[in-house]
N, CA, C and O atoms as a Tripos MOL2 file, in Angstrom:
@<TRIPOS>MOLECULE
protein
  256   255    64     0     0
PROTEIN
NO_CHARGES

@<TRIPOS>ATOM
      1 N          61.9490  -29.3630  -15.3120 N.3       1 UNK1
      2 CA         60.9520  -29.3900  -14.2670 C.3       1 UNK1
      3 C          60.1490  -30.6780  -14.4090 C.2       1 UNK1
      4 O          59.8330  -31.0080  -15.5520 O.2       1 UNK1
      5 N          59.8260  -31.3520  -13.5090 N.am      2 UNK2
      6 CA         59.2670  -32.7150  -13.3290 C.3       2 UNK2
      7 C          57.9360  -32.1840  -13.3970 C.2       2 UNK2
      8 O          57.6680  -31.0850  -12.9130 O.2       2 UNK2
      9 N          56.7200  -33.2180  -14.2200 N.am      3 UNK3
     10 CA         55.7270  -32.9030  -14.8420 C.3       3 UNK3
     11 C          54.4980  -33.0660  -13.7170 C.2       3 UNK3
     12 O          53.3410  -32.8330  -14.0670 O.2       3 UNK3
     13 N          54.7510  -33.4040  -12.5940 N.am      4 UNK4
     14 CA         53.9200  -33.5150  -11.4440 C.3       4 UNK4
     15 C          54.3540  -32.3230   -9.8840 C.2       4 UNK4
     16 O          55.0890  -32.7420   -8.9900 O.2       4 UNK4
     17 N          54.0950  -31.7120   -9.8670 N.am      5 UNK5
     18 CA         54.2640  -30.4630   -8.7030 C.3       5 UNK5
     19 C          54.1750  -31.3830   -7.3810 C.2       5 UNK5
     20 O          53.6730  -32.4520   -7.7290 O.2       5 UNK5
     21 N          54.4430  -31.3890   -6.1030 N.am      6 UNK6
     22 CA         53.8920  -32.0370   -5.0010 C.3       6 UNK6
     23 C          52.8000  -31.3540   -4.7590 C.2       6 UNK6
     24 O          52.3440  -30.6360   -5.6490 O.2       6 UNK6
     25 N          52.0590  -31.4620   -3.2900 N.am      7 UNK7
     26 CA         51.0720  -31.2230   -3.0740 C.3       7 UNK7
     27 C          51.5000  -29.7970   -2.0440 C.2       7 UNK7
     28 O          52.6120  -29.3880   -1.7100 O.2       7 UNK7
     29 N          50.5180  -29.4250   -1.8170 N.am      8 UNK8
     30 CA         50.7220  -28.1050   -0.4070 C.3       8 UNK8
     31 C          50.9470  -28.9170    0.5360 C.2       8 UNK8
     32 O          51.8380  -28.3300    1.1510 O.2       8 UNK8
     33 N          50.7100  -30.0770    1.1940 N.am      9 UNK9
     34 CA         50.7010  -30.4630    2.5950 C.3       9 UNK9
     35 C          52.1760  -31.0340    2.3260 C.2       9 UNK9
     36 O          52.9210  -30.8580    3.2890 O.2       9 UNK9
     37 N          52.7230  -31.6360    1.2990 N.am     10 UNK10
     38 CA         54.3360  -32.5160    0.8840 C.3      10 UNK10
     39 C          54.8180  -31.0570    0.7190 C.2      10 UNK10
     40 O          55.8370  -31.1160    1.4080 O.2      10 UNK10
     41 N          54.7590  -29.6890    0.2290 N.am     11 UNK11
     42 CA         56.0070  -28.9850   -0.0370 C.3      11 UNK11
     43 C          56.1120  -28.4250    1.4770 C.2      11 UNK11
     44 O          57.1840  -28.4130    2.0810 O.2      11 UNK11
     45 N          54.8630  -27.9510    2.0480 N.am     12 UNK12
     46 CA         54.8790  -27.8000    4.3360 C.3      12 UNK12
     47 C          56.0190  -28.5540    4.8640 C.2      12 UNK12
     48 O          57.0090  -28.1140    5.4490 O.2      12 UNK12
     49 N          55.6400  -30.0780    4.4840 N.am     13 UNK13
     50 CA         56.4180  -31.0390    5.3230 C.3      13 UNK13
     51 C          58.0130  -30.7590    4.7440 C.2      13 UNK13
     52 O          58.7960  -30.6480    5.6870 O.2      13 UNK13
     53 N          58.5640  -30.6420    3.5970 N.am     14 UNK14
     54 CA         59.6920  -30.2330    2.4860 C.3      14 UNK14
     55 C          60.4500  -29.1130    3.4890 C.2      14 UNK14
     56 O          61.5700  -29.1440    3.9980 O.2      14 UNK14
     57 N          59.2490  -27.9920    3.5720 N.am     15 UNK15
     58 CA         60.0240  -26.7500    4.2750 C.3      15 UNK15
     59 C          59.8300  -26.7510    5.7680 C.2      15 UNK15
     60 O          60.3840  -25.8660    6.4190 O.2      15 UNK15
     61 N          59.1310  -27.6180    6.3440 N.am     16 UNK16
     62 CA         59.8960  -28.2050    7.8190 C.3      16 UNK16
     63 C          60.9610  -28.8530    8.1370 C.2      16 UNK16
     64 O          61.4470  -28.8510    9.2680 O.2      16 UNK16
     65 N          61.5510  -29.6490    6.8570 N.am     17 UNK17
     66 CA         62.3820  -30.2640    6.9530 C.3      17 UNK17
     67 C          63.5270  -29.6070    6.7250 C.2      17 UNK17
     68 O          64.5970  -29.7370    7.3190 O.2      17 UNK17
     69 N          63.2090  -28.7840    5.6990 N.am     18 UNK18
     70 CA         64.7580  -27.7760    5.2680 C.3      18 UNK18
     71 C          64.9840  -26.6300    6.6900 C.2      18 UNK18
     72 O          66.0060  -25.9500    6.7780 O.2      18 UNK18
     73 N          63.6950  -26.5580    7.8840 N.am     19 UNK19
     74 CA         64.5010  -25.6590    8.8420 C.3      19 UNK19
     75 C          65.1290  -26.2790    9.7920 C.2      19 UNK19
     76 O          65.8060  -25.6990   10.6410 O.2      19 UNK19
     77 N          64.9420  -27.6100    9.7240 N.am     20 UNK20
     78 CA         65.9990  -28.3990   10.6800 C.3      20 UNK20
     79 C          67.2450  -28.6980    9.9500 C.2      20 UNK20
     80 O          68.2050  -29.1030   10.6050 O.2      20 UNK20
     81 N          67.3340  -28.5700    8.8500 N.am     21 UNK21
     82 CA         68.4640  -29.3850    8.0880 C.3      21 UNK21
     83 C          68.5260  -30.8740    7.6440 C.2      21 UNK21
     84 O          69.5320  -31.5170    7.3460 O.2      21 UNK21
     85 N          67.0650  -31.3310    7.6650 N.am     22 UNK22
     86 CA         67.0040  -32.9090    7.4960 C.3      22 UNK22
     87 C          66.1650  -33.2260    6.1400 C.2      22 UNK22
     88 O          65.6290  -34.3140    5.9300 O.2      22 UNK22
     89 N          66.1220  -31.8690    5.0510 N.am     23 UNK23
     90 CA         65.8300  -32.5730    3.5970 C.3      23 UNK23
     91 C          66.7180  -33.2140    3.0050 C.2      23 UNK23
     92 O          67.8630  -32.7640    2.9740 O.2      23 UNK23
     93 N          66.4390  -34.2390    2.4850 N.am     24 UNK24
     94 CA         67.2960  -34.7530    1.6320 C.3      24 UNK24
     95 C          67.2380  -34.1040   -0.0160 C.2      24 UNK24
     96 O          66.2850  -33.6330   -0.6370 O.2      24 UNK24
     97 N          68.8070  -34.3180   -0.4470 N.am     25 UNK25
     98 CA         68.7890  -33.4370   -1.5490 C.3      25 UNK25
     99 C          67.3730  -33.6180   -2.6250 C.2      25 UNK25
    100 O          66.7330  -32.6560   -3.0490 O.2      25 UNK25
    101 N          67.1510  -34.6670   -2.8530 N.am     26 UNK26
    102 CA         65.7420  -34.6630   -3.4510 C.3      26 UNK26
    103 C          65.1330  -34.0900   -3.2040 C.2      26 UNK26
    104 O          64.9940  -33.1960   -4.0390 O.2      26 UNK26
    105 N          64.5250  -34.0090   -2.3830 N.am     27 UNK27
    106 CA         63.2140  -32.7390   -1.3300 C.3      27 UNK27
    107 C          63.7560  -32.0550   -1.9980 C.2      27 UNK27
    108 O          63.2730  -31.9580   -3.1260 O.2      27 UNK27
    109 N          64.8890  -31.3080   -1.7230 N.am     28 UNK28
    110 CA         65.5190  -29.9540   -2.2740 C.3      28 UNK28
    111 C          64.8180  -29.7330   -3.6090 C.2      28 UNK28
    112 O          63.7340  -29.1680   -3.7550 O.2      28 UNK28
    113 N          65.6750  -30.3180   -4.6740 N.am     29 UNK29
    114 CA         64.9630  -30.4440   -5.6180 C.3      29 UNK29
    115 C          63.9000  -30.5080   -5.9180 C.2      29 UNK29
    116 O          63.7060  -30.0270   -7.0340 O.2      29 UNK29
    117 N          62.7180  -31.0440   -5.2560 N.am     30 UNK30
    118 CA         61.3900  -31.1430   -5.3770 C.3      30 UNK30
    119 C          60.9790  -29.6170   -5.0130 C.2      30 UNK30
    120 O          60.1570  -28.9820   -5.6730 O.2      30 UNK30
    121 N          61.7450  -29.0480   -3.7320 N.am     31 UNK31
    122 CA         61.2830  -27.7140   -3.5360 C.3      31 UNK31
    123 C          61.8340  -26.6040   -4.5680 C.2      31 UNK31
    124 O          61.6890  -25.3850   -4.4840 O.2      31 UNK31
    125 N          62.4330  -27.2620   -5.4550 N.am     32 UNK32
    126 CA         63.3820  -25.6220   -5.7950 C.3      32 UNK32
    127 C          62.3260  -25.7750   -7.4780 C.2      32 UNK32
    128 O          62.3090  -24.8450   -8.2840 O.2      32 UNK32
    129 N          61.5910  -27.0220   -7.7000 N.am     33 UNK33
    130 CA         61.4690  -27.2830   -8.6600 C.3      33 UNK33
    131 C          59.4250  -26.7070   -8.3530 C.2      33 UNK33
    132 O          58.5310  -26.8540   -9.1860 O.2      33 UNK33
    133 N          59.3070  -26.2270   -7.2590 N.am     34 UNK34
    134 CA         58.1300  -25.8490   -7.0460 C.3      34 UNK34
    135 C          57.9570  -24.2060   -6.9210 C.2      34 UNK34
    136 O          56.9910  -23.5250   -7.2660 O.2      34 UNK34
    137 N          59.3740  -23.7340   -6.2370 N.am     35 UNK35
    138 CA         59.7530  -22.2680   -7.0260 C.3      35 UNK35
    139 C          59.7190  -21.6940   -7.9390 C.2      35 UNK35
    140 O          59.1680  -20.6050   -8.1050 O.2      35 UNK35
    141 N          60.7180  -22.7700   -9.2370 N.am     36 UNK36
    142 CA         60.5180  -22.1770  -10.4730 C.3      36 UNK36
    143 C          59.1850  -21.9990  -10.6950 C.2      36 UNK36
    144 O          58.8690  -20.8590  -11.0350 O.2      36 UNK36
    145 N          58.2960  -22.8260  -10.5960 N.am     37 UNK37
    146 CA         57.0960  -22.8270  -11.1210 C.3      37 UNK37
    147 C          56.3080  -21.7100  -10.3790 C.2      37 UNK37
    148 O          55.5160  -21.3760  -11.2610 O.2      37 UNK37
    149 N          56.0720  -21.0320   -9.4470 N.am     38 UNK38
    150 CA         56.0110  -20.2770   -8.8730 C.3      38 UNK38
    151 C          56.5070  -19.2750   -8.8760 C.2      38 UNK38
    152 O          56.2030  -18.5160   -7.9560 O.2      38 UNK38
    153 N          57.4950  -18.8100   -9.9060 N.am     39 UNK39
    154 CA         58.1370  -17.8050  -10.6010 C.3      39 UNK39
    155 C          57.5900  -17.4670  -12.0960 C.2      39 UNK39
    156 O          57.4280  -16.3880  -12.6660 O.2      39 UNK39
    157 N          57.4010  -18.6100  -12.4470 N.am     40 UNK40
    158 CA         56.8780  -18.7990  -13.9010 C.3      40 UNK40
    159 C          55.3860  -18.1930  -13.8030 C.2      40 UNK40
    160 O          54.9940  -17.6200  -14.8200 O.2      40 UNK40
    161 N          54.4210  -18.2570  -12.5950 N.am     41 UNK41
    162 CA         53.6170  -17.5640  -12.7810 C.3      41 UNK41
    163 C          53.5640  -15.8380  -12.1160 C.2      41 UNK41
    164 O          52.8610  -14.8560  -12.3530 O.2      41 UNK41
    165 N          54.5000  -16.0770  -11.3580 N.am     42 UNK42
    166 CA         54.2240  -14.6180  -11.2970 C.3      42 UNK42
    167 C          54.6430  -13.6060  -12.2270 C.2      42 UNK42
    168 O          54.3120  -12.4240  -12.3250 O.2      42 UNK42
    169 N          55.8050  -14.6410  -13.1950 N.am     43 UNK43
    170 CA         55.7420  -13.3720  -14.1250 C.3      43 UNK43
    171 C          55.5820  -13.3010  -15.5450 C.2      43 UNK43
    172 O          55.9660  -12.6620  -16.5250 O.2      43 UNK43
    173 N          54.4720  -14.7160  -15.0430 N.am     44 UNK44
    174 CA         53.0420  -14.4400  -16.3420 C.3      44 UNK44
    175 C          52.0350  -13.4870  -15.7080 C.2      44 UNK44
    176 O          51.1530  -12.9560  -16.3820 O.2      44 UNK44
    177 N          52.1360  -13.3440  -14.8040 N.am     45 UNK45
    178 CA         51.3930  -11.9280  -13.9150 C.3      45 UNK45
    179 C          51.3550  -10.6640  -14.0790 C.2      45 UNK45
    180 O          50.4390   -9.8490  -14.1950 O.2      45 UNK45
    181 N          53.0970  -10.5710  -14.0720 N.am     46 UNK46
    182 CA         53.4210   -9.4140  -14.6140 C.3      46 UNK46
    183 C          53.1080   -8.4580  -15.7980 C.2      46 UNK46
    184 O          52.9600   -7.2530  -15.9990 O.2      46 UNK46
    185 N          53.0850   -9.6720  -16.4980 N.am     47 UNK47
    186 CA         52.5790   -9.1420  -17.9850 C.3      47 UNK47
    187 C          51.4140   -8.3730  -17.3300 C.2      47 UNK47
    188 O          51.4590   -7.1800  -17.6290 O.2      47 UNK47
    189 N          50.2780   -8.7350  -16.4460 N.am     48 UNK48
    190 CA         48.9550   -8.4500  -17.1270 C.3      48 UNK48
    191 C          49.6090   -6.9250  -15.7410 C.2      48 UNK48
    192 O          48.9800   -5.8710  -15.8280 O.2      48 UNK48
    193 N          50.2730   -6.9590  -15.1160 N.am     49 UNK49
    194 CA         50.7280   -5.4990  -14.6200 C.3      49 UNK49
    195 C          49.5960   -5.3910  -13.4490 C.2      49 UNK49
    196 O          48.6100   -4.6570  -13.3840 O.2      49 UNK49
    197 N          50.1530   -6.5180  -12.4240 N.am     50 UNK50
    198 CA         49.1390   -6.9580  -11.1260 C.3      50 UNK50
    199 C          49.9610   -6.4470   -9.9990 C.2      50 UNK50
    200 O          49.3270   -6.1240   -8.9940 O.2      50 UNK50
    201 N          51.4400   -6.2940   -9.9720 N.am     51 UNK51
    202 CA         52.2520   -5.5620   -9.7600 C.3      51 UNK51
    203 C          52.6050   -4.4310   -9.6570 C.2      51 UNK51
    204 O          53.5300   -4.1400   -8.8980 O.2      51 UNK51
    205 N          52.0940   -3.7040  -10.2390 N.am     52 UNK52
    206 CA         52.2250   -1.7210  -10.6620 C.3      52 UNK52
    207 C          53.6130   -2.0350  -11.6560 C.2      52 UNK52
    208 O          54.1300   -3.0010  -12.2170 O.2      52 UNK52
    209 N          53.9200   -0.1490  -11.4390 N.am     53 UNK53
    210 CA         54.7140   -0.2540  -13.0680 C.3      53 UNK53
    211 C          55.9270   -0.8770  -12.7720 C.2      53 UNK53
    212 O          56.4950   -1.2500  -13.7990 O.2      53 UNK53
    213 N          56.8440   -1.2550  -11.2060 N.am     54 UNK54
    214 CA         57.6490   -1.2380  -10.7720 C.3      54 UNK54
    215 C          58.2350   -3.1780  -11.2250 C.2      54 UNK54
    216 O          59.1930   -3.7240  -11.7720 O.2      54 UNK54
    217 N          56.7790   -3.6220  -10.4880 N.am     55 UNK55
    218 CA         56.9980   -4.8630  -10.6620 C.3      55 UNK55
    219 C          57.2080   -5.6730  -10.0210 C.2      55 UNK55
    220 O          57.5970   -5.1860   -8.9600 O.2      55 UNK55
    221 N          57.2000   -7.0100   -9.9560 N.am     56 UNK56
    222 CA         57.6020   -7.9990   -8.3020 C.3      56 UNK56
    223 C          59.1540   -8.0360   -8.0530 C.2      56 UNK56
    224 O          59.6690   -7.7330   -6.9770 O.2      56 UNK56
    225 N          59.7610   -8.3960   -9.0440 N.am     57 UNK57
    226 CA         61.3810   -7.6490   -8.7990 C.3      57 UNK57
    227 C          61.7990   -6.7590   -7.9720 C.2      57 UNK57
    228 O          62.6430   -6.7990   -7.0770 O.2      57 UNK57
    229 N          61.0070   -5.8160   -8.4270 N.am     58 UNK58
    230 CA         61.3520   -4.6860   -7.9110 C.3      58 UNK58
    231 C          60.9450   -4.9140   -6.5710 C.2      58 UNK58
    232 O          61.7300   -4.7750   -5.6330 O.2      58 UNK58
    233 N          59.3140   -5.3860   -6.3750 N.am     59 UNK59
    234 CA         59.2350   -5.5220   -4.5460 C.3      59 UNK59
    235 C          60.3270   -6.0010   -3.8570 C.2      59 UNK59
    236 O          60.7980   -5.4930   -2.8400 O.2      59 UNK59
    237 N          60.8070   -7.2000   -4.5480 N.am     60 UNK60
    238 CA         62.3610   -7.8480   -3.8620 C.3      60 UNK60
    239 C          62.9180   -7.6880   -3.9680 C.2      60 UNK60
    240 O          63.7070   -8.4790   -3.4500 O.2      60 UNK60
    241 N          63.6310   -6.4580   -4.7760 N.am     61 UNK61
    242 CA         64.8680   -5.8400   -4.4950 C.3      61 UNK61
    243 C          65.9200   -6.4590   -5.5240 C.2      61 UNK61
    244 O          67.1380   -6.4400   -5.3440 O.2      61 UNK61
    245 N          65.1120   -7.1440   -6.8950 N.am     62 UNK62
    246 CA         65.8980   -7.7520   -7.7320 C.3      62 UNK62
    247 C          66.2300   -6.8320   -9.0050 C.2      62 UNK62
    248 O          67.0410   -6.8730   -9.9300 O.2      62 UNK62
    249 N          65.2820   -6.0530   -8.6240 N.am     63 UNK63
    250 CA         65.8690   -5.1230  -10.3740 C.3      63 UNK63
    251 C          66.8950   -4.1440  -10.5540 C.2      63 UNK63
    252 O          66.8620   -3.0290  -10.0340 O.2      63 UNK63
    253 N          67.7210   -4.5290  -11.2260 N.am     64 UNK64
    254 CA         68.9890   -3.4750  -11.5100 C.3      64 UNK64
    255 C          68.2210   -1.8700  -11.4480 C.2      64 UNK64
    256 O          68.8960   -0.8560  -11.6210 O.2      64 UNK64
@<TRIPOS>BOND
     1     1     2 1
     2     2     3 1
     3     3     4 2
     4     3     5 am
     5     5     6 1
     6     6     7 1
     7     7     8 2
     8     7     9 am
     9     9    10 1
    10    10    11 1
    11    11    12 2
    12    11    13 am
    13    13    14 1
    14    14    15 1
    15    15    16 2
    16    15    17 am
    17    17    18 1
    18    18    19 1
    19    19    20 2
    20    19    21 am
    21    21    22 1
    22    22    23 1
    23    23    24 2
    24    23    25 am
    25    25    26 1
    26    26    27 1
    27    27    28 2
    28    27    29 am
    29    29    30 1
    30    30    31 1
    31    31    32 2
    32    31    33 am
    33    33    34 1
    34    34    35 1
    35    35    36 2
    36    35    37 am
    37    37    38 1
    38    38    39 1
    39    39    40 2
    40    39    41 am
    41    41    42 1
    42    42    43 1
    43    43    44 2
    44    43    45 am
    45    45    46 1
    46    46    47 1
    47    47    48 2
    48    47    49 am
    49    49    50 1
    50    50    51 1
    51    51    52 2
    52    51    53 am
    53    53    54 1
    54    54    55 1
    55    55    56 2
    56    55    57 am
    57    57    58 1
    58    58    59 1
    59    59    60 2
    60    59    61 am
    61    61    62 1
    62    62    63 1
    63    63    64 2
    64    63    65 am
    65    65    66 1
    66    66    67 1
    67    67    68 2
    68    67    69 am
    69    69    70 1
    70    70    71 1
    71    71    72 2
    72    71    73 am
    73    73    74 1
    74    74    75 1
    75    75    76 2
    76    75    77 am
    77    77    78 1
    78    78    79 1
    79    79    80 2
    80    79    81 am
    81    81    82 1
    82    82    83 1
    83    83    84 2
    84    83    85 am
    85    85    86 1
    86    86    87 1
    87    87    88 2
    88    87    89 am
    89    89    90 1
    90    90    91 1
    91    91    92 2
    92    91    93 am
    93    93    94 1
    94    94    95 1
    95    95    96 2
    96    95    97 am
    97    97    98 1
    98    98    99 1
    99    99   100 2
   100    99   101 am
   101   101   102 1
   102   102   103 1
   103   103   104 2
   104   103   105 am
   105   105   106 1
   106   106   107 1
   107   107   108 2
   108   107   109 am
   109   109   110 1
   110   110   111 1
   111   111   112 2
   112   111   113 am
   113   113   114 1
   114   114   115 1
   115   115   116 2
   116   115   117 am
   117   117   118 1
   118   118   119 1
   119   119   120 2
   120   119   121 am
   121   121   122 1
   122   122   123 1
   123   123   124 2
   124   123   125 am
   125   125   126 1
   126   126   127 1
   127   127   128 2
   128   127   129 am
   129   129   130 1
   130   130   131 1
   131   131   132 2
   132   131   133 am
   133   133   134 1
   134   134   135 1
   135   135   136 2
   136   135   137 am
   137   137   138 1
   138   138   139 1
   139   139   140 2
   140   139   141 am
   141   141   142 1
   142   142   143 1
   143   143   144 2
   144   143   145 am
   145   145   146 1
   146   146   147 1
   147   147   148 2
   148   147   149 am
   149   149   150 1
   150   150   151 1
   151   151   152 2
   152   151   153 am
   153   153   154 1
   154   154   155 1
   155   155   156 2
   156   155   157 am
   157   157   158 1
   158   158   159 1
   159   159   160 2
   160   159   161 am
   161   161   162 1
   162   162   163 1
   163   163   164 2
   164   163   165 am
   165   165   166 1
   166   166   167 1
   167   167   168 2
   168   167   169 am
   169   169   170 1
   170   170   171 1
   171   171   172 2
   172   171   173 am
   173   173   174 1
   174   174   175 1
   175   175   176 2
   176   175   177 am
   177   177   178 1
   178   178   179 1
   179   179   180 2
   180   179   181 am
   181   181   182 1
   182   182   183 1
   183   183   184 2
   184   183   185 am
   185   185   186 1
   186   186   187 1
   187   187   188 2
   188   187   189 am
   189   189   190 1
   190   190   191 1
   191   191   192 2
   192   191   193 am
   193   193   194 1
   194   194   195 1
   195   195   196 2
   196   195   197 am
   197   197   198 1
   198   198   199 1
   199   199   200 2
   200   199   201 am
   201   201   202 1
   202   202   203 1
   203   203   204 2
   204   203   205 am
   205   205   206 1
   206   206   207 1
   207   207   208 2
   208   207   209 am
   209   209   210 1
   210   210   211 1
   211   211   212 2
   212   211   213 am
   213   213   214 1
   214   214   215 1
   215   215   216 2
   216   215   217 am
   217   217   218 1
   218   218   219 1
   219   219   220 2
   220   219   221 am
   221   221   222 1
   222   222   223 1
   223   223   224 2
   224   223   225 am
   225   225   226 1
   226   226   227 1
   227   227   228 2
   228   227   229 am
   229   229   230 1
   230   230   231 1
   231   231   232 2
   232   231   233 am
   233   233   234 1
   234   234   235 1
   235   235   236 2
   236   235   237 am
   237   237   238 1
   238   238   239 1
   239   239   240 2
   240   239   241 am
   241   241   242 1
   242   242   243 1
   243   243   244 2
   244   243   245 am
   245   245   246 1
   246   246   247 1
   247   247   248 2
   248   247   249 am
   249   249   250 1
   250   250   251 1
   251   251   252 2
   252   251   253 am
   253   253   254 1
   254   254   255 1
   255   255   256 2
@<TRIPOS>SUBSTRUCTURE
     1 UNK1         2 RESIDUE 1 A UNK
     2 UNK2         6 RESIDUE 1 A UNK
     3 UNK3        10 RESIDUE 1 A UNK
     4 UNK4        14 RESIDUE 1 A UNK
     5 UNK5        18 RESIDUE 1 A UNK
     6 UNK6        22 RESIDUE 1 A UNK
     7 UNK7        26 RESIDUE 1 A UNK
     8 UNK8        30 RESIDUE 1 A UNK
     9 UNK9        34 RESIDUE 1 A UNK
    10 UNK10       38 RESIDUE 1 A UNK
    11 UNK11       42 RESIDUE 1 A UNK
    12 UNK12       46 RESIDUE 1 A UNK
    13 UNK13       50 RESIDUE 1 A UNK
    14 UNK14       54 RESIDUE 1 A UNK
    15 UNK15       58 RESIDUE 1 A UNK
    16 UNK16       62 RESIDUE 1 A UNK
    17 UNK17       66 RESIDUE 1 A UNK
    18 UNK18       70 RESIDUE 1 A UNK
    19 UNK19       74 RESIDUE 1 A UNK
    20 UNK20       78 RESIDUE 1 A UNK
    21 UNK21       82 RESIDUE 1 A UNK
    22 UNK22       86 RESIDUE 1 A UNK
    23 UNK23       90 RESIDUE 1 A UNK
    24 UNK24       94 RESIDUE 1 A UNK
    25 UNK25       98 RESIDUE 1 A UNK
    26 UNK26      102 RESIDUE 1 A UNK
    27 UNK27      106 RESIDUE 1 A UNK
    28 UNK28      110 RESIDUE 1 A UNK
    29 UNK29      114 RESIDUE 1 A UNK
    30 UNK30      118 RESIDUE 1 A UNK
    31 UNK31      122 RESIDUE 1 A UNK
    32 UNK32      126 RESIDUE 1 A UNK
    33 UNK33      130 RESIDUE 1 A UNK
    34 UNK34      134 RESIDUE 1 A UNK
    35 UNK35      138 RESIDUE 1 A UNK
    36 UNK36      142 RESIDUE 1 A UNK
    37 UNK37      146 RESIDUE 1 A UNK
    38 UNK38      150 RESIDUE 1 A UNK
    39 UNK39      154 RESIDUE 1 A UNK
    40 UNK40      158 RESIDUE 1 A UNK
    41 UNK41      162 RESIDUE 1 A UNK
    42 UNK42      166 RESIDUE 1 A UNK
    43 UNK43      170 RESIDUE 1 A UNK
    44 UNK44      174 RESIDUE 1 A UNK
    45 UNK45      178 RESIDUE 1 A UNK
    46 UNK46      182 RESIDUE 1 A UNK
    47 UNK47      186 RESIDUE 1 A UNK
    48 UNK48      190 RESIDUE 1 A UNK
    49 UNK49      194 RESIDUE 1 A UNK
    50 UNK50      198 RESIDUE 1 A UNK
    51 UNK51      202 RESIDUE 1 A UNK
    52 UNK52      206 RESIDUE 1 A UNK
    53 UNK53      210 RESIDUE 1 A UNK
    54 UNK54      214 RESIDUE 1 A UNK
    55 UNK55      218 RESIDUE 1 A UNK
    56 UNK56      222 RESIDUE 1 A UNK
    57 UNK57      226 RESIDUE 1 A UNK
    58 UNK58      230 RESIDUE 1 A UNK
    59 UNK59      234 RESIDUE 1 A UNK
    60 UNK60      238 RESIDUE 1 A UNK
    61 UNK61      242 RESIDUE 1 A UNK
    62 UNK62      246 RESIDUE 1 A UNK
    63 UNK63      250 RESIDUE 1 A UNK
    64 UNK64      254 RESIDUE 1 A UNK
């Protein structure tokens, strides 16, 4: 993960671009690399059980 996140108004413009089909793979990367991180906290979240017992997984339909 690259040690600088973009901004909210650069990842907007990122995911306007990915609904036309005109990010370039970088963007991509810049966006997928703003996910992880955005994963990473929600499930430092989890821990504290902000979620219920089920979990954010579970809201999305990811847990076995």
């Amino acid at each position: 993960m690259t040690s600088e996140l973009k901004s909210e108004k650069e990842i907007n413009m990122i995911r306007g671009k990915m609904l036309v089909a005109a990010a370039t793979k970088e963007e991509l990367a810049e966006f997928l690399t703003y996910v992880t991180a955005i994963e990473v906290l929600v499930e430092e979240a989890s821990n504290e059980d902000f979620y219920g017992t089920r979990g954010w997984q579970h809201r999305l339909g990811w847990e076995d």
